[in-house]
Structure formats: C-alpha cells, structure tokens
C-alpha positions as CSV (number, residue, x, y, z in Angstrom):
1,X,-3.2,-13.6,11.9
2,X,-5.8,-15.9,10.0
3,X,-8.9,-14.6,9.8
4,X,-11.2,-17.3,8.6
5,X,-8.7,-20.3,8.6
6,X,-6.5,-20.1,11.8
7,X,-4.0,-22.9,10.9
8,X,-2.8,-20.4,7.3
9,X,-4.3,-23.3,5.4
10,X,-5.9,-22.7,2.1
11,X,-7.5,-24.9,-0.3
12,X,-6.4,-27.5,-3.2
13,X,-8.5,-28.5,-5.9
14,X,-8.3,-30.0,-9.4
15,X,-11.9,-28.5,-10.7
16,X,-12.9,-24.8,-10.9
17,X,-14.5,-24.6,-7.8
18,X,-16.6,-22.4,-5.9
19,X,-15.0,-21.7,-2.6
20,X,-16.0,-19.9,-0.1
21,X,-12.4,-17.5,0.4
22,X,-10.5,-17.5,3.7
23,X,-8.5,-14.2,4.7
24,X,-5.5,-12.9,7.1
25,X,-6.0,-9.5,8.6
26,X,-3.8,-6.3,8.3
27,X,-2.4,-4.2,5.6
28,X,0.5,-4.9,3.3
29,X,2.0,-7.3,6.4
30,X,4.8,-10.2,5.4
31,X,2.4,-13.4,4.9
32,X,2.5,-16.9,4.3
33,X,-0.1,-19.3,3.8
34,X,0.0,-22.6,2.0
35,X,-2.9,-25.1,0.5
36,X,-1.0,-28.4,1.3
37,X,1.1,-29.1,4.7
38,X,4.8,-28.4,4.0
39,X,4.3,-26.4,1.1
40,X,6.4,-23.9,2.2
41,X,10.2,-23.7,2.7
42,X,11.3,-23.3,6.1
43,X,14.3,-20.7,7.3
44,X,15.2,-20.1,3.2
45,X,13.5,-19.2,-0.4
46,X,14.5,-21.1,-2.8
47,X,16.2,-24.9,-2.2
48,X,17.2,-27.5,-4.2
49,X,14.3,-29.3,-3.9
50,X,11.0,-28.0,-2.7
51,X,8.3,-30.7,-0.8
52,X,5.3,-32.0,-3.6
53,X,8.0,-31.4,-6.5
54,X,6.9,-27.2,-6.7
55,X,9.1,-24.9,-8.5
56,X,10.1,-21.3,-6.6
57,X,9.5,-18.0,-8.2
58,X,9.6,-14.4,-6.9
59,X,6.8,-12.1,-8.0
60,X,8.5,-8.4,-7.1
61,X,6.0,-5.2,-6.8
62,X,9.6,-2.7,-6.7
63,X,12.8,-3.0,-7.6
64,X,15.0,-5.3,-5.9
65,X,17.0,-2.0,-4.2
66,X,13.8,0.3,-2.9
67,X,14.4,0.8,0.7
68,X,12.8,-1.5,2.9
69,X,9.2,0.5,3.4
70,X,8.9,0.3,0.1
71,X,10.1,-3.1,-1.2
72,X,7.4,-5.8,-2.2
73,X,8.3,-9.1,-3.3
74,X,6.1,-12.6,-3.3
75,X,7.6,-16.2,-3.0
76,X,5.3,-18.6,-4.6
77,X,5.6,-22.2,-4.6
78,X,3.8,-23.9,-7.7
79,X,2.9,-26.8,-9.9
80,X,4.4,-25.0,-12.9
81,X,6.6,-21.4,-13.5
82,X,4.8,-19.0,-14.9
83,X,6.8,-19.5,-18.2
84,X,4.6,-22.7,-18.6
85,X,1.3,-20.6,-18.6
86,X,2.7,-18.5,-21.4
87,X,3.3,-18.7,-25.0
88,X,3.5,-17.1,-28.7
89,X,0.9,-14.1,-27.6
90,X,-1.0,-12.7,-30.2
91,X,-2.3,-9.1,-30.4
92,X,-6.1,-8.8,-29.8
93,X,-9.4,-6.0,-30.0
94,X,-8.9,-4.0,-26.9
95,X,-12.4,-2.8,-27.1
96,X,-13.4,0.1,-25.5
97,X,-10.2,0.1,-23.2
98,X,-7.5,2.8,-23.5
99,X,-4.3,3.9,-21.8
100,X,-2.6,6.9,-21.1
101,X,-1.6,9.1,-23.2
102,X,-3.7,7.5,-26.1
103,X,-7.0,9.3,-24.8
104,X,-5.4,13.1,-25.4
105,X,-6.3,12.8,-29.2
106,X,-9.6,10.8,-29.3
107,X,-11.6,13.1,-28.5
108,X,-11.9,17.6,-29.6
109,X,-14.7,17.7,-26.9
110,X,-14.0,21.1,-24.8
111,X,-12.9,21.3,-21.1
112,X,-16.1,21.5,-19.0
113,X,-17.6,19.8,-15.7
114,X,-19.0,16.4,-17.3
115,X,-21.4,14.2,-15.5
116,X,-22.5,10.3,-16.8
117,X,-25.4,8.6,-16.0
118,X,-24.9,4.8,-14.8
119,X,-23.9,2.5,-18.1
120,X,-27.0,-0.2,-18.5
121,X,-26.8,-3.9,-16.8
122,X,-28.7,-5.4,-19.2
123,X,-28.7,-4.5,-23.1
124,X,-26.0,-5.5,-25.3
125,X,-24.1,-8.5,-25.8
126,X,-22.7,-10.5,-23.0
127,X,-19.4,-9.3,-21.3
128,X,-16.2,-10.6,-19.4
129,X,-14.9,-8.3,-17.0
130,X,-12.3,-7.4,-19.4
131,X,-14.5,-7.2,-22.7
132,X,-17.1,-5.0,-20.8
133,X,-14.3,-2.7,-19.2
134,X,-14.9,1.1,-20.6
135,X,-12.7,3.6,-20.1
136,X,-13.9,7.3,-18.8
137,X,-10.6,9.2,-18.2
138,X,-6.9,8.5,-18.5
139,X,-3.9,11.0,-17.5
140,X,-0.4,10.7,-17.0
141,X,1.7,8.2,-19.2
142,X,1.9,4.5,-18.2
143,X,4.9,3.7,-20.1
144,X,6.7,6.4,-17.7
145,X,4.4,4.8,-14.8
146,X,2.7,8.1,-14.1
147,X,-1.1,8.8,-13.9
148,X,-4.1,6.8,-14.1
149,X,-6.9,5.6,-15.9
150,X,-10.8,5.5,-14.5
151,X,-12.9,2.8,-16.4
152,X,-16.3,1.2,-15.1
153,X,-16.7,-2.8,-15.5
154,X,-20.1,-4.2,-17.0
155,X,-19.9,-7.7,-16.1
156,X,-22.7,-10.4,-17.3
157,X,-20.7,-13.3,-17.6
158,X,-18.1,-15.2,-15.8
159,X,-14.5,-15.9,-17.5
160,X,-14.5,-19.4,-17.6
161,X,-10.7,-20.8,-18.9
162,X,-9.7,-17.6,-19.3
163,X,-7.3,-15.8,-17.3
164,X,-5.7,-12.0,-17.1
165,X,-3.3,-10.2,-15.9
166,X,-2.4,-6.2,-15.8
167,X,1.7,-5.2,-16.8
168,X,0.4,-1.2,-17.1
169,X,-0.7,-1.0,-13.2
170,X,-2.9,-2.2,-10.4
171,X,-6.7,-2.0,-10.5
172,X,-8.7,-1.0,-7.7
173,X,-12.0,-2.3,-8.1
174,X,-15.1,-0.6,-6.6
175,X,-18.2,-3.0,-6.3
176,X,-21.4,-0.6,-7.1
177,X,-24.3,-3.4,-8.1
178,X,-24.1,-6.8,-8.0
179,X,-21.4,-9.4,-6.4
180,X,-17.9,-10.3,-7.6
181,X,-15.0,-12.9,-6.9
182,X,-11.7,-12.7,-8.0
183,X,-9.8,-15.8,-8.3
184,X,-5.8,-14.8,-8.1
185,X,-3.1,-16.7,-7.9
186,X,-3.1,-16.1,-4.3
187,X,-6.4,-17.1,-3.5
188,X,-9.9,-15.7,-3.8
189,X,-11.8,-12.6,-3.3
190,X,-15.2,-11.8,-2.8
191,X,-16.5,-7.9,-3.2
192,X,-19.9,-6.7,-2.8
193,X,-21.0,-2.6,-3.3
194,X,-19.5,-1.1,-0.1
195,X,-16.6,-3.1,-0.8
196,X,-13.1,-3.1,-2.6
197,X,-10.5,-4.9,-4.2
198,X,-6.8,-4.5,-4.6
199,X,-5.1,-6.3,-7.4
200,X,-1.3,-5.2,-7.8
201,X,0.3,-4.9,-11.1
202,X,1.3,-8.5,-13.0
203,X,-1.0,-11.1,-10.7
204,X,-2.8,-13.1,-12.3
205,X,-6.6,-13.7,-11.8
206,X,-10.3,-14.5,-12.8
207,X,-13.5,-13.0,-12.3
208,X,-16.8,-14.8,-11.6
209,X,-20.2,-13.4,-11.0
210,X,-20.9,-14.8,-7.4
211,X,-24.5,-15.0,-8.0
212,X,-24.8,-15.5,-11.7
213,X,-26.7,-11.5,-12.0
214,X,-24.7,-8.6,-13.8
215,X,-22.5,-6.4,-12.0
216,X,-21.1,-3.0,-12.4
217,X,-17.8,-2.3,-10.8
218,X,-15.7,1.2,-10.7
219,X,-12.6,0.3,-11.7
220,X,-9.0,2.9,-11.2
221,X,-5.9,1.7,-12.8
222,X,-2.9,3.0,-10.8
223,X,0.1,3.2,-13.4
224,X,2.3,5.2,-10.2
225,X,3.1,3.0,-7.0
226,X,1.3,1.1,-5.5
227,X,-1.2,1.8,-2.7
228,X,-0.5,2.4,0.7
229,X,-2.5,4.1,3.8
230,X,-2.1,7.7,4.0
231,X,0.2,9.1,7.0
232,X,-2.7,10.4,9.4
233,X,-0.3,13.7,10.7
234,X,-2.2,15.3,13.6
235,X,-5.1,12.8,13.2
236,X,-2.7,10.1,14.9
237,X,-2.9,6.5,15.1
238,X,-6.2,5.6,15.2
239,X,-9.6,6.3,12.7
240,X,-10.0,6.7,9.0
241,X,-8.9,3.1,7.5
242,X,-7.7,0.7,10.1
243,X,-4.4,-2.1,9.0
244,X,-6.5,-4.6,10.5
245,X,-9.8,-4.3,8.6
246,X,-7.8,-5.0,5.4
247,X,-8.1,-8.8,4.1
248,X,-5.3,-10.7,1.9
249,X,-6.5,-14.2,0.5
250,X,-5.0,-17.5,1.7
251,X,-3.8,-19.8,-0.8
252,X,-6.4,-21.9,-3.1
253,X,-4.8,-23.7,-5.6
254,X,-6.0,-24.8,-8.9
255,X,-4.5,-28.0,-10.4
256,X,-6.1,-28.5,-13.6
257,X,-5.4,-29.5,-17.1
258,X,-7.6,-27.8,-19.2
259,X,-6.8,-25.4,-22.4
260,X,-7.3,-21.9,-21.6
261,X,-6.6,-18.3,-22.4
262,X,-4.5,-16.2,-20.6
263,X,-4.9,-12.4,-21.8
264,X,-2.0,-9.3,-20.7
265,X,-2.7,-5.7,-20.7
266,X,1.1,-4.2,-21.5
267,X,1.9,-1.2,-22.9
268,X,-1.8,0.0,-23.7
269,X,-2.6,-3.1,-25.6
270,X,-4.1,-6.7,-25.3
271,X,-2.3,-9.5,-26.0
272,X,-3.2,-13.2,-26.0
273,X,-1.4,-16.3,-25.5
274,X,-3.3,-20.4,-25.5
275,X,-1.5,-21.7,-22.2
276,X,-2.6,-25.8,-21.2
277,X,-3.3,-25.1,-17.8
278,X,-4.9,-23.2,-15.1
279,X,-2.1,-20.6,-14.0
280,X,-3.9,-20.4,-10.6
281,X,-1.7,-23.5,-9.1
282,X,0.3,-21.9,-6.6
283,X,0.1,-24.3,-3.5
284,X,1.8,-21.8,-1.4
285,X,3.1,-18.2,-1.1
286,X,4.7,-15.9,1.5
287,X,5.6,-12.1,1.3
288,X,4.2,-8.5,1.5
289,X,3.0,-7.9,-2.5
290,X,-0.5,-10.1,-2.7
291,X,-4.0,-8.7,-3.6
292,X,-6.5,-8.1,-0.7
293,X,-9.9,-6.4,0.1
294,X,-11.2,-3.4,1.9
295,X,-14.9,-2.7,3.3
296,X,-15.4,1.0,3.3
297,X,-18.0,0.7,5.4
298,X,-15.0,0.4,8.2
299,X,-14.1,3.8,7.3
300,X,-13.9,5.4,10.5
301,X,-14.2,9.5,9.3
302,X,-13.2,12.1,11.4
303,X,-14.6,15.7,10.5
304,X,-15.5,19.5,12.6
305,X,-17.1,18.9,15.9
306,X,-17.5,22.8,16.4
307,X,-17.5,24.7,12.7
308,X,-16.2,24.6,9.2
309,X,-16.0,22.1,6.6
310,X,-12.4,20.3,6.8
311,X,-10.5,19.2,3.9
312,X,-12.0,16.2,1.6
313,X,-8.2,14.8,2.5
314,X,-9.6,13.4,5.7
315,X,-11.5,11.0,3.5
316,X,-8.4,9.2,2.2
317,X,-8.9,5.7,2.3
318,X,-5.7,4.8,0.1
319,X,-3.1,6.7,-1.5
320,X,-0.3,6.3,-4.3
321,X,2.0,8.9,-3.7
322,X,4.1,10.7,-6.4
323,X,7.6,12.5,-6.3
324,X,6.5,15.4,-4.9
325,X,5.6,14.8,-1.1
326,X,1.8,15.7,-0.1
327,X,0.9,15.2,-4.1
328,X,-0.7,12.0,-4.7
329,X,-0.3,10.0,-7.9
330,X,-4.1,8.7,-7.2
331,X,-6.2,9.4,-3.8
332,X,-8.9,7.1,-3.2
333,X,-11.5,9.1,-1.3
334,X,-14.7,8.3,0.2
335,X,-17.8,10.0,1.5
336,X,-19.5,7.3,3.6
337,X,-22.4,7.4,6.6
338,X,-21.4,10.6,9.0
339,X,-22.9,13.1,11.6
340,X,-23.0,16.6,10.2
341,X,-22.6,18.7,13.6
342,X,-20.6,21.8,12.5
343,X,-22.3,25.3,13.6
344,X,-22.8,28.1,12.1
345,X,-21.2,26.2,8.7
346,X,-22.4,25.5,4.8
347,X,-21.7,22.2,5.6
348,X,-22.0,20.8,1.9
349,X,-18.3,20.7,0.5
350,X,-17.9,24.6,-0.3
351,X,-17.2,26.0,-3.9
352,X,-13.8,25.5,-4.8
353,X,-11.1,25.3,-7.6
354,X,-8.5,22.4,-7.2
355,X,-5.2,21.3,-9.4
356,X,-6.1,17.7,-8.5
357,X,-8.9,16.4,-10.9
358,X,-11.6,14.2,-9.5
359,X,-13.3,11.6,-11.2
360,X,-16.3,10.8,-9.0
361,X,-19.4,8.1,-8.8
362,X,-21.8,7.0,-6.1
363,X,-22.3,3.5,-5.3
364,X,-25.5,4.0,-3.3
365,X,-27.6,6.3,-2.0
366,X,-27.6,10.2,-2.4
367,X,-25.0,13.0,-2.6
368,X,-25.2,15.7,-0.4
369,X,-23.6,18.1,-3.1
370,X,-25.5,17.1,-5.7
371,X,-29.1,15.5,-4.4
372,X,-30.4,15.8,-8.1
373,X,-28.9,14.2,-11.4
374,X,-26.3,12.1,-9.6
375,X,-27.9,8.8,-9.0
376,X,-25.8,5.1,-8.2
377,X,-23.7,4.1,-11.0
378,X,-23.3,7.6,-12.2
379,X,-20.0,9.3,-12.9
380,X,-18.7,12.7,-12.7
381,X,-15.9,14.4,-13.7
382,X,-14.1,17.9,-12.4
383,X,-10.8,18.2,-14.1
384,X,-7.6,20.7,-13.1
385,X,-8.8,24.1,-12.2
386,X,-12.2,23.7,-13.4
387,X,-14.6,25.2,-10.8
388,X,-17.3,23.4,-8.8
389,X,-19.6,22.8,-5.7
390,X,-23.0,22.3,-4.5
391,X,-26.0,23.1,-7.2
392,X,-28.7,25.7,-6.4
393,X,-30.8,23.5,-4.7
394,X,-28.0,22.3,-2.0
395,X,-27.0,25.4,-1.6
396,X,-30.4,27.0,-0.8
397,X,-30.9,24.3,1.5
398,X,-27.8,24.3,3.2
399,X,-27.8,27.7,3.5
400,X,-31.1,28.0,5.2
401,X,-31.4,24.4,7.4
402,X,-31.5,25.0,11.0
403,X,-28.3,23.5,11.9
404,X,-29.0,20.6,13.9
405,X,-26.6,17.4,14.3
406,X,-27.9,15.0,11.0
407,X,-26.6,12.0,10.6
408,X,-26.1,11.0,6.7
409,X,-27.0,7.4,6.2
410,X,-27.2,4.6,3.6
411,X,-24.9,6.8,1.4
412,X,-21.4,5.8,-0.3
413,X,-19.7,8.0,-2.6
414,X,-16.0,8.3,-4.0
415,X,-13.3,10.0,-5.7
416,X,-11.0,8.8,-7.8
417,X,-8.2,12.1,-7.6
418,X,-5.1,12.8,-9.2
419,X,-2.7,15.5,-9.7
420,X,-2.8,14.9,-13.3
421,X,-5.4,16.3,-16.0
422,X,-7.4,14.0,-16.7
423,X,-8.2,13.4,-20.8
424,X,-11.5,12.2,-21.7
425,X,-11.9,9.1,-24.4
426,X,-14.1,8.7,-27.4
427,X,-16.4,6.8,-25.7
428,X,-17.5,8.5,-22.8
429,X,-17.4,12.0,-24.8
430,X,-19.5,10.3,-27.1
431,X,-21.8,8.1,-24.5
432,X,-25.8,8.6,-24.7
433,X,-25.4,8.7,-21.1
434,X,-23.6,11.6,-21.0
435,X,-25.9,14.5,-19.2
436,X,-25.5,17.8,-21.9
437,X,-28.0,19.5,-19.2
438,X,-25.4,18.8,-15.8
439,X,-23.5,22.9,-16.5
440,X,-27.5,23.8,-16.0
441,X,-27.3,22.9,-12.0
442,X,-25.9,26.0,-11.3
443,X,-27.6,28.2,-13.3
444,X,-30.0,28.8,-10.5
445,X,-27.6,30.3,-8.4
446,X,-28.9,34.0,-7.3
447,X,-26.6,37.1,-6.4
448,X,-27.2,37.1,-2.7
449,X,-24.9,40.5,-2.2
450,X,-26.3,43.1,-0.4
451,X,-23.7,45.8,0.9
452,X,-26.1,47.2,3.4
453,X,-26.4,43.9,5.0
454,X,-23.9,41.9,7.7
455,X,-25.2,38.7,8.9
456,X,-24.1,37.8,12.5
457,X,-21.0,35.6,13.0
C-alpha cells in the first residue's frame, strides 16, 4: 500500500528539486512504483523494448541462489545504466573514515569503558555528509563481510552534483540534531532525531540539509547481512517494531545533464569518478532490496509488569544476524519513553559483563543509567567483557526510590551491539571530547555488605 501517493506514482523532474517524499508502508515487502505512467513492465523483467526508451538493470542485495527469505533483488527502469554514471575512478582523502580491520593498529590506547562528548555543530570547516563522517569503532573485517563500523555524521552543507554510494555495507543513519533528506535512486527520504534511515549496500544517494542548519547523525555501517526484524519468540506477533510503520520511498526521478561527482566507498577506501549526469534517473523500480525509514518513536516496548529487569534484547528494533543463530552481526537497540512498574526491582539496567560490545549515544533527553556525563550527541563505548552499569548516583537512587509506576519521557537512547570487539580509531582515542574522568562514575560506589543483615524479599 501507498502511503502518501495512493496511485504508486512518484515524481519526474529535470532540476534538483526539493520534494516533499511519498512512501509505501511495510517492511522489506516486494514494491513497485513508477514516476511516469507505464514505466514499468507488465507480467516480465526485462523486454526488448521498455516504454519511454529505459534501459532494465537488476540491483541484487544476495546472491542470486539465497533461499527465498533471504533473497533481495531490485528492477529498475532508467534513462541511463549505471555503467553510464561511472568512469576512470580515481583514489581520494578518506578523511577521518576507516574500515575494519584498519582501526586494530591506529591506536595503543588500553581497553577501558570510554565515553565521548557530542562532536561540535559549528567550528571547523564546512562538511558533506561523507567529508564530516568520523569514525568511533570498527570490528570484524569487511572484506570477509563481517562486523561493523560506528561513525557519527557532521553535516553543514548539502552535496550538491555529488553523489555516493557504499560497496563495504549498508548505513543505518540515526538523526540526533537537525533534519536530513536522502535522495536515492529510489526516491527520497526525510529523517528527523527520533527517526531512521536504511540505505542498503551499493544504492546510490544524496544528502541535503532539509532546513539549511547543521545536523549530527549516528551513523552504523553493517558489513554482515542486511537488516531484518528480529523473530519476537514468546513476545508473538504484535509490539516492539511493527512491518507497517516502516516507509520505502516511491520513485522520484532525476533527468538532468549536469557534470557531477559520483564518490564509492569499496574496500576501506574512497574512490572518485566525473560522471555527466545525475545517476538518480530511475523512472521506475519494483522488488524487495530499496532503502526506507523507521520512526522509533513507534517502538512499541514491552518490559516486567510484576518484578525484575528483562533482557536489553526486548529493545531490538533491527537485527543483522550472523552464522551462529541468537548471535547478531549488529543489534540495533533502543531505550525510548516507558512505564517503570516492576516491584521490589533495581530497575536501572543491573551491573553486568557481556561478550557483545555496545557502542551507545542518546539522541535526546536523559539516561536512566547514567543521569550525569551522558548528554545528546554523546557516545559511549563498553567493549567484550568489559564490566558496567548504573554510576553511584543511579544506583543510590534506584536503590532507595519508593517504587511507584514512573513513566520515562522525552528520552531516546540506543545501542549499536555486536558480537565482535570493537577497535577504537585514532581519532576518537585521540578526540578532545573524549571524557578521561567517565572510570571516575563509579568510584563512588560504597560496600553495602553487612552479614548480620537480610533485607525482606
């Protein structure tokens, strides 16, 4: 179903427009959508001749042989192949980006809980989203399509002309200040913070500024599969993220002639090629592997309505599975608005050790872990086995509240989780806005134990 434009029609244009985008609801379905009548085929893929004089081409997410769950493939019908919007590339500064397994020797900083405070908006010179990407964290190895990568976007200028696309994974973009749109090559997407993106390996796309003020964006690089809804077990088939409230672009079509820049991340690297014409000029497309959006304020979580504190799991808005079954290549987990209810329960995640590291940032509002230190834009980072949990000043509270229901409002946090160490670069072992004080928040934790004392259960 069309969400915003009922009939599955797009638009067409021969400027760089500014259009408002139109979506179809549900997750990962089989969509088509086209900007001009008759765009698409009808009853086959690829014939002779295709109306307005398009050419064919498939855009496949999995090998041509992964069982049917798992196989994602686009048809998109457009002015030019995609071997027209690419030539001689040349190698170019990658900046502050890196890629798995590059990271393990930039830095000799020791293992330790880290914690970042937010990058500025506004010194420094003026930044694309892919000059002003910086990476925190990478694991895993992308050339083996394992792992991950956690970066955060400074963005105070739109690419105009210039065009990108990722060979080494898919992003997921978290929106934490200021507005975004992502032009694709299956139409356009508009995030805000409390909203997402998904933009799957090899698409091609733009980013704007919706409202001409700097943004800062989380940004996960999957190198694994791509992401799917976790399998909700006992839960069942309702609650946590809902097919429906996910939102795949219709087509918007770019026809024009202008020189541009089309940039590729592959293999760790940057590369650039001079290409004649906008590559966003597909007039139509059908299939299951296209780009879409996410509002995590949707969420719908589920939690203890009599005692205890469940599993951060049942905060899984998307998941990239590995090999191993119930061990996630990446977890994308939230901590949105909730009631607290539980009785007699710390109900502050407890202390714990974990062999999943968790890269972590707020987008707004406070942390019920950490109420001091962590602030919106922030970044934190718990590796493999590295122990954690509430400071001393959550704890003493927590401990000591009289437990009636609160409800936890105007807060958003996240985790970016992986089964995979997670190495730290140069640059955020080096940041200024790295917090040398964050080991301190525990150092206020008393002994409590008294062996002549049993509290009542």
């Amino acid at each position: 179903m069309n969400v915003q434009n009922p009939a599955g029609f797009g638009a067409y244009s021969t400027s760089q427009p500014t259009i408002t985008p139109g979506y179809m609801s549900g997750f990962k379905n089989s969509f088509e959508t086209e900007a001009l009548p008759g765009a698409l085929p009808v009853g086959r893929n690829s014939p002779q001749k295709i109306n307005y004089g398009l050419y064919a081409e498939q855009l496949s997410g999995s090998p041509f042989t992964a069982p049917q769950a798992t196989n994602e493939r686009s048809w998109l019908y457009r002015i030019r192949p995609t071997v027209k919007h690419s030539g001689r590339y040349r190698r170019i500064d990658k900046g502050l980006i890196r890629t798995a397994p590059a990271a393990r020797d930039e830095s000799d900083r020791p293992i330790g809980q880290l914690r970042w405070d937010p990058l500025p908006l506004e010194a420094g010179e003026a930044t694309t989203f892919v000059s002003g990407l910086r990476t925190y964290t990478t694991c895993g190895d992308a050339d083996t399509q394992a792992g991950m990568a956690a970066h955060v976007a400074i963005v105070t200028r739109s690419m105009v002309d210039e065009y990108v696309f990722n060979a080494d994974g898919e992003l997921l973009v978290v929106a934490q200040e200021g507005r975004l749109r992502f032009a694709t090559e299956f139409g356009r997407i508009e995030i805000e913070p409390g909203e997402i993106c998904v933009i799957q390996r090899g698409i091609i796309f733009r980013v704007e500024l919706v409202d001409e003020a700097p943004a800062r964006a989380y940004v996960c690089e999957n190198y694994g599969g791509t992401f799917t809804l976790p399998d909700r077990g006992p839960i069942g088939a309702n609650c946590l993220a809902n097919p429906r409230d996910f939102l795949t672009p219709v087509a918007a079509c770019e026809d024009r002639e202008v020189p541009s820049r089309l940039i590729v991340k592959w293999g760790g690297e940057l590369f650039a090629t001079d290409i004649e014409a906008s590559p966003l000029d597909v007039v139509g497309w059908h299939g299951n592997y296209a780009p879409y959006k996410y509002d995590l304020r949707r969420f719908s979580p589920v939690g203890a309505i009599l005692f205890d504190h469940p599993d951060p799991s049942i905060f899984t808005v998307l998941t990239a599975p590995s090999e191993t079954p119930g061990t996630a290549n990446v977890d994308f987990v939230i901590f949105p608005e909730r009631w607290g209810v539980a009785e007699n329960t710390f109900r502050p995640p407890w202390y714990h050790r974990n062999i999943m590291s968790e890269f972590m940032g707020l987008v707004y509002g406070v942390y019920d872990a950490k109420p001091e230190g962590f602030v919106p834009g922030g970044v934190s980072l718990h590796n493999c086995m590295l122990p954690h949990g509430p400071d001393e000043q959550a704890f003493e509270h927590a401990s000591n509240v009289d437990l009636k229901p609160v409800k936890l409002t105007g807060t958003l946090a996240f985790m970016f989780e992986t089964r995979f160490p997670q190495r730290v670069t140069r640059f955020a072992a080096e940041s200024p806005t790295l917090q040398d004080s964050y080991i301190g928040c525990w150092s206020g934790l008393r002994r409590h134990f008294d062996p002549t004392r049993r509290d009542p259960v």
